[in-house]
C-alpha positions, 0 to 999 in steps of 0.5 A: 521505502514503502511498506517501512513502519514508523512510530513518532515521538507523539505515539503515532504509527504510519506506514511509509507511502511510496518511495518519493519522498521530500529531503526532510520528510517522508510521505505516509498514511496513520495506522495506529492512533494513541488511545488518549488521541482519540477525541481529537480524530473525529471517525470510527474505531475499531473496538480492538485495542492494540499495545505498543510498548505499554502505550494503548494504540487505536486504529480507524474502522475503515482506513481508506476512504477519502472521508477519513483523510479528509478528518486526518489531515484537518486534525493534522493541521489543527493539532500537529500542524508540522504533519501536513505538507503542501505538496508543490508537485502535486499542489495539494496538502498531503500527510507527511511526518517530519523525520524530525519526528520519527522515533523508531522504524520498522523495515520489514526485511530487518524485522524478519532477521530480528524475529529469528533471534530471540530464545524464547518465542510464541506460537504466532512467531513460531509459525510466522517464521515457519511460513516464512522458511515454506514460501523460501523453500518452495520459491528459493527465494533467500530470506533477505529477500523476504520480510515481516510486516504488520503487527508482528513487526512491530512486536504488538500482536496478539493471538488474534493476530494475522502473519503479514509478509513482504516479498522484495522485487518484481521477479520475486512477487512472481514467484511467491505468487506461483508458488502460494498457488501450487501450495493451495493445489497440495493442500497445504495453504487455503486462499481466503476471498471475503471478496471479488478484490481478493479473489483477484489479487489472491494475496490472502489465505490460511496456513494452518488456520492462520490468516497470512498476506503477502504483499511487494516492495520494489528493490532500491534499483526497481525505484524509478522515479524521484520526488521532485522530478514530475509535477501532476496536475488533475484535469476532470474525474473520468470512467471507462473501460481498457485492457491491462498492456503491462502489469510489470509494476502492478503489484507495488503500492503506487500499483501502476498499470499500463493500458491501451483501448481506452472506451469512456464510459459517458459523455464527460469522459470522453477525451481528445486524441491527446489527453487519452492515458498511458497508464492507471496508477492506484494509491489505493493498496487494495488495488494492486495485482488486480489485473494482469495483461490482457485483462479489461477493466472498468476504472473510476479516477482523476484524469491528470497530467504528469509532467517532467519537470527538466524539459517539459515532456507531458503525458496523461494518467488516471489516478484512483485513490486521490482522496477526493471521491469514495467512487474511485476504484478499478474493477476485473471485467 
């Protein structure tokens, strides 16, 4: 499920993408790279060095840009060629581990649980299950609904380190969200905006000093699609404005947003009555829950066309984080 963790028998740390996945393999982007890799992947690190186990792990400077996965998947197909898949639905190579290769993984809900049994705990899992205890309490949320993610899932934070939280299920989120808001109110949480996406999404801020997030996953009976079942086609990158009709699945990661009112914002991006998109879907996580219904917003992507593989219906969506262009992005108006 997206927002599962794995580490592979090579040392590599990926974060499961989505919840369409191939029989024998699962979608995902690299987190952490082994130290003794680094001369392989052609970018820029992080100065910081993280510790899974007693294996030295680096991470990339910027994680999301289309240069970077461009490095990624040709290092991929150089040296661990098994990690590159030719998509047929999507007629492209995308990155993806052979669950041949996966060693451990990390469900952040299984994470949580685990956090609460050791006797001996430091002061980051202390106030990470603390946190945790306050967002049930305030939102009666149970805690199987709630999870850990990050590094202290995966038991290799520092000090340093922030607390990153999982809420399970739509409703949930909705929830959570009203209820960080209400807890700002009293003081007893700060929301942190390094930006205009994260004064948007106000999924970032401090408890007692500490920087937490919180992001959702979808519930097994939320997922509503399978791999498989659509084929996607890109058709001509566009730009132009319309306003959020449905934000209901806005928040996971793909975000996907229904929209309407479509207005080109140049001449290229002017379309046919019929090639007008029903929906935005962002791979980028950095735009999820950026609008909500009745919002406009300025989006950069691919026009594609998605179509149901069984009987051959067809409908047209714009799809930012293809990994082709650093422009793609959605904006609030």
């Amino acid at each position: 499920m997206d927002g599962d963790t794995f580490a592979t028998r090579e040392g590599f740390i990926f974060n499961v993408f989505g919840y369409e996945h191939p029989p024998d393999r699962v979608f995902a982007f690299l987190k952490y790279i082994p130290a003794g890799l680094k001369s392989l992947f052609h970018i820029e690190f992080l100065e910081r060095t993280w510790r899974y186990g007693k294996l030295p792990l680096l991470r990339a400077e910027k994680l999301y840009t289309a240069r970077n996965y461009h490095t990624f998947v040709e290092t991929f197909k150089k040296e661990y060629p098994s990690y590159v898949y030719c998509c047929p639905f999507r007629q492209k190579e995308v990155i993806s581990a052979p669950l041949s290769t996966v060693k451990r993984v990390y469900v952040p809900r299984e994470c949580l649980q685990l956090l609460t049994t050791p006797k001996r705990k430091d002061a980051l899992q202390k106030m990470t299950l603390e946190f945790v205890s306050l967002l049930s309490n305030e939102t009666g949320i149970p805690l199987s609904d709630l999870g850990v993610h990050g590094s202290v899932a995966l038991n290799m934070h520092t000090e340093k380190s922030d607390i990153d939280i999982v809420v399970y299920g739509a409703n949930n989120f909705r929830r959570l969200e009203a209820a960080v808001d209400r807890l700002v109110k009293k003081g007893e949480l700060s929301y942190l905006f390094n930006n205009r996406l994260d004064a948007a999404r106000r999924f970032k801020g401090r408890y007692r000093g500490k920087v937490f997030m919180y992001n959702a996953i979808r519930k097994p009976e939320e997922v509503n699609s399978r791999y498989g079942e659509f084929s996607y086609t890109p058709i001509a990158p566009v730009k132009f404005h319309c306003m959020v009709e449905d934000d209901g699945e806005a928040m996971f990661r793909p975000a996907t947003y229904g929209i309407q009112n479509y207005e080109p914002a140049d001449s290229s991006s002017r379309l046919p009555d019929d090639k007008i998109p029903k929906f935005v879907v962002s791979m980028i996580g950095c735009y999820r829950n950026v609008a909500r219904k009745g919002d406009e917003i300025r989006v950069s992507g691919m026009l594609e066309r998605v179509r149901k593989v069984k009987t051959g219906e067809a409908f047209y969506q714009v799809v930012v984080g293809t990994g082709t262009s650093e422009e793609e992005h959605i904006w609030l108006l």
